[in-house]
Backbone as CSV, one residue per row, in Angstrom:
resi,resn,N_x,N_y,N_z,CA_x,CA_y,CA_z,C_x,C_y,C_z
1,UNK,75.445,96.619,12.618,74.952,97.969,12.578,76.147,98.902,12.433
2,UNK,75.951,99.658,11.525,77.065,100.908,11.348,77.219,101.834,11.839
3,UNK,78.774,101.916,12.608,78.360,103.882,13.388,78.013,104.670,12.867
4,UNK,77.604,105.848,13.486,77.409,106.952,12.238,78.528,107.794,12.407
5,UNK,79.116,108.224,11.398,80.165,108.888,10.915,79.997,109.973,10.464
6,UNK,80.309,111.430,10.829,80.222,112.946,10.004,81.527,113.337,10.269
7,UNK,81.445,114.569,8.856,82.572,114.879,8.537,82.440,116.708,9.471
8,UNK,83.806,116.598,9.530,83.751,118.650,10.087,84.056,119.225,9.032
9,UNK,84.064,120.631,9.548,84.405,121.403,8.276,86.257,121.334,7.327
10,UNK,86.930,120.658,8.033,87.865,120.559,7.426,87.617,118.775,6.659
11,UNK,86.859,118.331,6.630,86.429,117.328,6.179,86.950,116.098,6.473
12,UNK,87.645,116.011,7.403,88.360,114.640,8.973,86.831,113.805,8.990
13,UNK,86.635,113.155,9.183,85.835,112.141,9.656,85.863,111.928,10.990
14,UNK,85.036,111.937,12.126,85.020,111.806,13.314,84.085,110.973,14.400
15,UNK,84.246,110.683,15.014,83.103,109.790,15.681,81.807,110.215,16.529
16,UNK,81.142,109.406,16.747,79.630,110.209,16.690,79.661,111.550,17.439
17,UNK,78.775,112.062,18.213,78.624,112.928,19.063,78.324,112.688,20.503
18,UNK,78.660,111.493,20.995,78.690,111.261,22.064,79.876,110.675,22.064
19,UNK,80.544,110.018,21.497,82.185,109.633,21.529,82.576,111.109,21.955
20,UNK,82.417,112.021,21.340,83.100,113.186,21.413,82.815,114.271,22.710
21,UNK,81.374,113.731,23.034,81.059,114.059,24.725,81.738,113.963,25.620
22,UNK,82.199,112.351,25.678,82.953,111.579,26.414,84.384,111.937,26.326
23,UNK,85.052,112.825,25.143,86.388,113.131,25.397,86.383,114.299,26.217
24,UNK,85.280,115.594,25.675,85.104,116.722,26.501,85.021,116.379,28.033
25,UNK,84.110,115.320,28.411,83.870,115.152,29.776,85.654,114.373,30.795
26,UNK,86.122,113.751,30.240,87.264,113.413,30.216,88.455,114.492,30.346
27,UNK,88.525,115.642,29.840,89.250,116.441,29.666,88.991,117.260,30.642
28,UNK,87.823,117.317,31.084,87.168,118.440,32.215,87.615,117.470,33.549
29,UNK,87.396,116.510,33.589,87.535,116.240,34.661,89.124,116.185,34.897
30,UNK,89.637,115.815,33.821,91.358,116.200,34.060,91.893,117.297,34.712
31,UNK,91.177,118.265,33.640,91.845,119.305,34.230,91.507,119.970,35.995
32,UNK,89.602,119.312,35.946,89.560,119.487,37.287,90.738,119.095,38.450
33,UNK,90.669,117.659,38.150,91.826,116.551,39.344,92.950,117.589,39.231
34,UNK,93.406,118.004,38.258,94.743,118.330,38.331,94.894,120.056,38.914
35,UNK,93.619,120.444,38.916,93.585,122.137,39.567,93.278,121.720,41.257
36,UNK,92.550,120.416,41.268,92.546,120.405,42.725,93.552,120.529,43.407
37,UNK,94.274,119.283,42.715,95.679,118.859,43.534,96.523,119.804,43.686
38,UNK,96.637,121.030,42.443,97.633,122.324,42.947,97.074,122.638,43.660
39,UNK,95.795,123.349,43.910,95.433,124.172,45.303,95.335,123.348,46.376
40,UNK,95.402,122.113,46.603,95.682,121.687,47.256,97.022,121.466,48.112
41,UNK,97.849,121.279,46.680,99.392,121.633,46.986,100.340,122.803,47.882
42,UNK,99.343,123.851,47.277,99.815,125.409,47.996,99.047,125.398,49.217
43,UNK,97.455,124.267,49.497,96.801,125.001,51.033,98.152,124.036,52.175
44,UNK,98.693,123.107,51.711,99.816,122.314,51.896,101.340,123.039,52.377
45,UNK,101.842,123.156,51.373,102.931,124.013,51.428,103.279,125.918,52.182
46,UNK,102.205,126.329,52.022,101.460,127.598,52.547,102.129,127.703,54.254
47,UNK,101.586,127.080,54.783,102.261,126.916,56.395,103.875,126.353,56.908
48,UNK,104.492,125.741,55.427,105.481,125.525,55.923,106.500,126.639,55.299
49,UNK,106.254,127.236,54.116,106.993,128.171,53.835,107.179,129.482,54.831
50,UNK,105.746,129.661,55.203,105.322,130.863,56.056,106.240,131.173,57.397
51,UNK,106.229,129.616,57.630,106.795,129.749,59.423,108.588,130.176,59.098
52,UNK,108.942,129.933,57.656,110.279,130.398,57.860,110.676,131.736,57.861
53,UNK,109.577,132.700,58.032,109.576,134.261,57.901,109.885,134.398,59.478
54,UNK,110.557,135.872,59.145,110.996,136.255,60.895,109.595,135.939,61.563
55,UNK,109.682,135.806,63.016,108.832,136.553,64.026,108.655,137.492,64.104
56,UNK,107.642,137.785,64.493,107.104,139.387,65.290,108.167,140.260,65.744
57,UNK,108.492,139.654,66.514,109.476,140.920,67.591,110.880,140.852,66.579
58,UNK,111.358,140.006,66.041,112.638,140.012,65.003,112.029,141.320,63.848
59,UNK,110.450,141.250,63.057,110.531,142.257,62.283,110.082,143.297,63.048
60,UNK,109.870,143.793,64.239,110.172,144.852,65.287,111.004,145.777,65.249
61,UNK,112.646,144.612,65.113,113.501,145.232,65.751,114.799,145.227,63.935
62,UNK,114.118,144.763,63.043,114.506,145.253,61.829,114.993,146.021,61.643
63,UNK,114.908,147.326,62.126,115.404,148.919,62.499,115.570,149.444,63.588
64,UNK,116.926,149.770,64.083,116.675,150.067,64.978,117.353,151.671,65.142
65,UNK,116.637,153.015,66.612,117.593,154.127,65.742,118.396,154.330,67.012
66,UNK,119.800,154.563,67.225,119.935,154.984,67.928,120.492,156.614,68.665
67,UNK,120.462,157.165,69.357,120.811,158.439,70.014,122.314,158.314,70.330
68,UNK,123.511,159.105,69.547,124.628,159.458,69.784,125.337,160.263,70.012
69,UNK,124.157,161.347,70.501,124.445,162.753,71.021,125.135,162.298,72.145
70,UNK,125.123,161.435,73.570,126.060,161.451,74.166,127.212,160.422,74.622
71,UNK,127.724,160.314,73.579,128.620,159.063,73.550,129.899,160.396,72.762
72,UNK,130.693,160.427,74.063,131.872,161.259,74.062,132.836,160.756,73.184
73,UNK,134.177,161.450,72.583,135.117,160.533,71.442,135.663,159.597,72.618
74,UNK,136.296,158.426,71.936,137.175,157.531,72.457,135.646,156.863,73.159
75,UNK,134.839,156.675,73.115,133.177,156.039,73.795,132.926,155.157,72.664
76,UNK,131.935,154.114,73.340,131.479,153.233,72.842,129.999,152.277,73.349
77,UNK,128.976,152.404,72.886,128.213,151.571,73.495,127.892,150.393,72.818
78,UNK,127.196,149.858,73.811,126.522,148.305,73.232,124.733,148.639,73.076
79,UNK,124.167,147.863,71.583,122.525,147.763,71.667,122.429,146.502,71.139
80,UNK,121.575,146.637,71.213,121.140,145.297,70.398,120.392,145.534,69.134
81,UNK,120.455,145.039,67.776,119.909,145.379,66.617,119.660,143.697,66.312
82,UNK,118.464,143.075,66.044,117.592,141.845,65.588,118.213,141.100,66.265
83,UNK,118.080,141.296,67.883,118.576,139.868,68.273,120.209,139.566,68.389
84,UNK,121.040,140.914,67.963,122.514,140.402,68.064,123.116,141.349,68.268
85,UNK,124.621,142.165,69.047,125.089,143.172,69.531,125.013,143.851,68.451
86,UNK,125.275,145.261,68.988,125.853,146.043,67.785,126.402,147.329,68.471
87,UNK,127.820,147.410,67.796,128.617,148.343,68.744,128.337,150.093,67.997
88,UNK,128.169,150.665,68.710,128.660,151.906,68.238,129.886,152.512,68.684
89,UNK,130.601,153.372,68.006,132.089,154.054,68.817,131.948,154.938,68.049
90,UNK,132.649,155.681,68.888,132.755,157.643,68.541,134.106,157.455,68.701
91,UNK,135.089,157.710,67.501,136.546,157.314,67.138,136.814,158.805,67.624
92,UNK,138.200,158.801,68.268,139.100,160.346,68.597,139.925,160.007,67.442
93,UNK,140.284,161.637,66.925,140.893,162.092,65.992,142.398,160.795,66.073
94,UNK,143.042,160.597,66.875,144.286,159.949,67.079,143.811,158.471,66.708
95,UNK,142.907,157.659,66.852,142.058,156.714,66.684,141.869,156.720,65.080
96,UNK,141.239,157.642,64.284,141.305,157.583,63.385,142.628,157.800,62.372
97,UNK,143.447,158.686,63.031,144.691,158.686,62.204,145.283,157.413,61.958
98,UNK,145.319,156.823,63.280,145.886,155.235,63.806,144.979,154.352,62.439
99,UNK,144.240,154.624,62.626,143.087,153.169,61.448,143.678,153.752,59.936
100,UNK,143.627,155.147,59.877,143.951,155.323,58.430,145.461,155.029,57.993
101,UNK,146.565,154.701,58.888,147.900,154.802,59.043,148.055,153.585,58.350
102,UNK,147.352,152.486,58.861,147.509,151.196,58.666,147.856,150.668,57.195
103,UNK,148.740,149.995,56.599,148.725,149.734,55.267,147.694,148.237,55.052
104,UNK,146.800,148.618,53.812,145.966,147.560,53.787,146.444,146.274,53.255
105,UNK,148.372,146.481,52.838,148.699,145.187,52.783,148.961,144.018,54.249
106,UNK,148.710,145.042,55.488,148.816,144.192,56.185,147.689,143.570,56.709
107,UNK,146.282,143.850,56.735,145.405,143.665,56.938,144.499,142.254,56.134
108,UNK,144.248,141.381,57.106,143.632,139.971,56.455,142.419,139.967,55.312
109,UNK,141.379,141.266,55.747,140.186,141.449,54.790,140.800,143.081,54.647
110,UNK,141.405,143.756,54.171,141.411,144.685,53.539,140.386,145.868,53.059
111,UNK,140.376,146.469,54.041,138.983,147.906,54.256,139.532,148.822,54.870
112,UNK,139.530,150.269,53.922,139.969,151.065,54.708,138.701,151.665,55.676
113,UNK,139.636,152.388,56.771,138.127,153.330,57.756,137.223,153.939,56.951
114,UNK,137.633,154.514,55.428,136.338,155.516,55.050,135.362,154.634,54.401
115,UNK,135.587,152.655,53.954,134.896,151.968,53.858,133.934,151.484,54.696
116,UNK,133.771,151.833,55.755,133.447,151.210,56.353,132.375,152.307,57.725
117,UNK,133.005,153.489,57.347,132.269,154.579,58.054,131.258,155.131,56.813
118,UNK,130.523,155.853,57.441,130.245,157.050,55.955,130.731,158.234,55.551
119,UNK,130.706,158.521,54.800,131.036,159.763,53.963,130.851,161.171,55.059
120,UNK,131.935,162.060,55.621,131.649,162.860,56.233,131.245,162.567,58.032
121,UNK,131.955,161.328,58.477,131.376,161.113,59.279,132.404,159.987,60.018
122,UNK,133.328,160.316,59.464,134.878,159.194,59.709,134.972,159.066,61.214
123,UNK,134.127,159.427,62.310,134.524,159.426,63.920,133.384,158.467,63.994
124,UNK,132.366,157.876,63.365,131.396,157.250,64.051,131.292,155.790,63.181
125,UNK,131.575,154.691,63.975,131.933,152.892,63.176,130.918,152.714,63.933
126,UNK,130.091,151.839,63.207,128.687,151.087,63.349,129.152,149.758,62.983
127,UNK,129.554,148.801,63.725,129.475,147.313,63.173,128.548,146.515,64.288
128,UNK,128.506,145.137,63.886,127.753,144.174,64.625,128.422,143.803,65.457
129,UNK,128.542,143.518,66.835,129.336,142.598,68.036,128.952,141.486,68.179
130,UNK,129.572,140.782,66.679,129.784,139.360,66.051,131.070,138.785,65.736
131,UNK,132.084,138.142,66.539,133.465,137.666,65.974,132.589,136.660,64.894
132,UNK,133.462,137.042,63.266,133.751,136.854,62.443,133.621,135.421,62.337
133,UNK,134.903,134.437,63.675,134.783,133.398,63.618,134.065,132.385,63.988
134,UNK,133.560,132.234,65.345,132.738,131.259,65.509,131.349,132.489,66.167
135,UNK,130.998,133.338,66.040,129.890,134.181,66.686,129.906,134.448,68.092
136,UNK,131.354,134.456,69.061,131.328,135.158,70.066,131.194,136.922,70.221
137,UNK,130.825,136.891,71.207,130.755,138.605,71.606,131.760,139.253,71.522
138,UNK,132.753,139.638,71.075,134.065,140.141,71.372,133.957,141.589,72.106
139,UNK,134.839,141.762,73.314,134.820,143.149,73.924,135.343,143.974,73.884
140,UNK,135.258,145.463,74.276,136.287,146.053,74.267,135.191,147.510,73.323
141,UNK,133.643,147.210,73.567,133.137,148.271,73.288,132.253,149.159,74.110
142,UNK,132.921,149.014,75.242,132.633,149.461,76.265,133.515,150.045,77.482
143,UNK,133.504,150.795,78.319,134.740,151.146,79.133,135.120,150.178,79.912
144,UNK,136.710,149.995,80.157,137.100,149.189,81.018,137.143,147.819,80.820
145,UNK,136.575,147.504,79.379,136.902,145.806,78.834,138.271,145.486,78.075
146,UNK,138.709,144.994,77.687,140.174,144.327,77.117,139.529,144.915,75.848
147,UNK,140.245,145.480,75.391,140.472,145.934,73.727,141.371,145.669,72.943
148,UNK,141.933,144.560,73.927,143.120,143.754,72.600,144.640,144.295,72.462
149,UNK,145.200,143.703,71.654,146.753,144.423,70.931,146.344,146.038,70.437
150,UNK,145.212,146.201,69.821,145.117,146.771,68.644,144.320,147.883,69.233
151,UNK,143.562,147.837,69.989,142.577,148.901,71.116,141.710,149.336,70.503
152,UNK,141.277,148.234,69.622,139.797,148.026,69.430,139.099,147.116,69.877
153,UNK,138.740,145.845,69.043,138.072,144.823,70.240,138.488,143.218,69.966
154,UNK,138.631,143.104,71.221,139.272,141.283,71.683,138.083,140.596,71.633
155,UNK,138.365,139.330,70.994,137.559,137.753,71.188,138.138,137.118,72.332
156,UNK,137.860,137.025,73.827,138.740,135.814,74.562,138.534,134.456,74.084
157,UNK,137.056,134.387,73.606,137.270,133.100,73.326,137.765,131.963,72.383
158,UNK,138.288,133.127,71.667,139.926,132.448,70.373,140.606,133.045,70.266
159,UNK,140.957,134.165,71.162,142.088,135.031,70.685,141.873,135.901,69.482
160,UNK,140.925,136.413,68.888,140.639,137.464,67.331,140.834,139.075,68.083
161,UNK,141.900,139.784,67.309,142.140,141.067,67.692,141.735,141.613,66.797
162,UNK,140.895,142.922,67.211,140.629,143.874,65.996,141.015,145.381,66.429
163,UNK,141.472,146.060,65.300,141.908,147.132,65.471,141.145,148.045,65.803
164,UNK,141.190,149.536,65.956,140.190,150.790,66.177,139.155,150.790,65.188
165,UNK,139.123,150.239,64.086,138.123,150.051,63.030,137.623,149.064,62.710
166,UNK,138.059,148.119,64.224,136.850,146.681,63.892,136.991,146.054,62.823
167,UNK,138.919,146.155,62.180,138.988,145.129,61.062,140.355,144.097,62.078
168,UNK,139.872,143.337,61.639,140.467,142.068,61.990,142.740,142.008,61.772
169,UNK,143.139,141.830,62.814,144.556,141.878,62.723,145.013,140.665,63.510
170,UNK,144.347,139.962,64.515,145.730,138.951,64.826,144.115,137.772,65.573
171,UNK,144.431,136.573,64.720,143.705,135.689,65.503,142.684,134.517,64.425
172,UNK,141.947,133.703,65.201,141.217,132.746,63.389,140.611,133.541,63.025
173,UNK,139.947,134.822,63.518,138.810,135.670,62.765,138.712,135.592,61.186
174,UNK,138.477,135.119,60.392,138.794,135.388,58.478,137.825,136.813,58.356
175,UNK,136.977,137.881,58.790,136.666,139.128,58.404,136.566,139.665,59.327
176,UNK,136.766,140.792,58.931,136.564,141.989,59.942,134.906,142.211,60.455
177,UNK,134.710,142.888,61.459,133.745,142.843,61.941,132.352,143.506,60.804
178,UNK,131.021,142.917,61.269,130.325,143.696,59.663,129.857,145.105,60.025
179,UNK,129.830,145.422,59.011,128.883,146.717,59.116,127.825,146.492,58.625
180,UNK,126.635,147.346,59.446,125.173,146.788,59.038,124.867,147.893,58.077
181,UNK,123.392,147.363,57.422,122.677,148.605,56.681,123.015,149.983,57.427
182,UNK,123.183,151.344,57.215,122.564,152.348,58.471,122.688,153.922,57.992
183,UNK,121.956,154.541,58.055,122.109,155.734,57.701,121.996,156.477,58.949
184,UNK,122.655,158.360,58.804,122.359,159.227,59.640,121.075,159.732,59.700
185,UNK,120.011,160.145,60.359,118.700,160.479,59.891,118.879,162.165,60.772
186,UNK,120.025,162.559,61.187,120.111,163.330,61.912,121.392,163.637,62.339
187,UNK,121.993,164.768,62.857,123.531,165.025,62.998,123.395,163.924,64.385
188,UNK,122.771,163.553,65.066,122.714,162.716,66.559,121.530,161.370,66.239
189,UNK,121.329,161.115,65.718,120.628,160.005,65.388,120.948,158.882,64.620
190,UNK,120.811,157.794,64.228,121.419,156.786,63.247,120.495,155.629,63.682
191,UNK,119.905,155.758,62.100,119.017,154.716,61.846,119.583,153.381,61.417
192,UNK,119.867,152.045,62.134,120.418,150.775,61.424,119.047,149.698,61.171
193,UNK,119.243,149.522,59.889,118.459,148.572,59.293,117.522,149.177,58.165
């Protein structure tokens, strides 16, 4: 018995109309299996990507603002910004002369004070109270702590000295201390993050 054979309009010869069922049905179900398995893939992957996003209280504290109306020159406090110090200091005029004096050939990471302050605002250094080197607290932003050679702030626990501008001068530290995101939102206010 002979198949039956028709031609299409480009005149190919093709096999019956149920051969050709059977490829459509074939193809559908392909593409089904294979749309499952991605959404399947992502209801999969979905929870493990997710959990690597901050926590709650980490995107809380994303921003934080603080009040520097009374933090006198030569002052310094400690806050906390996401979980990790962060110093503020109100530099005295002699403090800043001292940081700008410095030649940046002697300096290990090389930043001057107006890098590192903002524009119009050279008395107030915002960095993190993070040594550089292994992530100790370093002190000396606060009254009455060791402030080092340099009388800015000491690491005891490797010896890292940093100068009045929280750049790095004697010790393993390899950078100076960071400065975070931060703007003024106010002549007494300062928004970090």
């Amino acid at each position: 018995m002979a198949t039956a054979q028709h031609t299409d309009d480009s005149g190919a010869v093709s096999g019956t109309p149920r051969e050709e069922e059977g490829v459509r049905r074939r193809d559908f179900i392909n593409i089904a299996a294979v749309s499952f398995a991605g959404v399947g893939g992502v209801a999969v992957l979905y929870p493990l990507i997710n959990q690597m996003n901050p926590s709650a209280d980490v995107l809380a504290l994303s921003s934080v603002e603080v009040d520097v109306s009374a933090i006198e020159p030569g002052q310094a406090i400690k806050t906390i910004f996401r979980k990790q110090p962060l110093f503020v200091r109100h530099l005295t005029p002699q403090e800043i002369q001292e940081a700008n004096a410095v030649p940046l050939g002697d300096l290990r990471d090389p930043q001057t004070l107006a890098e590192r302050t903002k524009e119009g605002k050279p008395q107030w250094l915002v960095t993190m109270g993070v040594c550089t080197h292994l992530g100790c607290v370093p002190l000396g932003a606060a009254e009455g702590e060791n402030k080092g050679e340099y009388g800015g702030y000491f690491c005891p626990c490797h010896g890292s000295h940093y100068d009045t501008a929280a750049r790095i001068r004697k010790g393993p530290a390899p950078l100076n201390l960071e400065v975070p995101e931060y703007a003024f939102t106010s002549d007494t206010v300062i928004q970090v993050g």
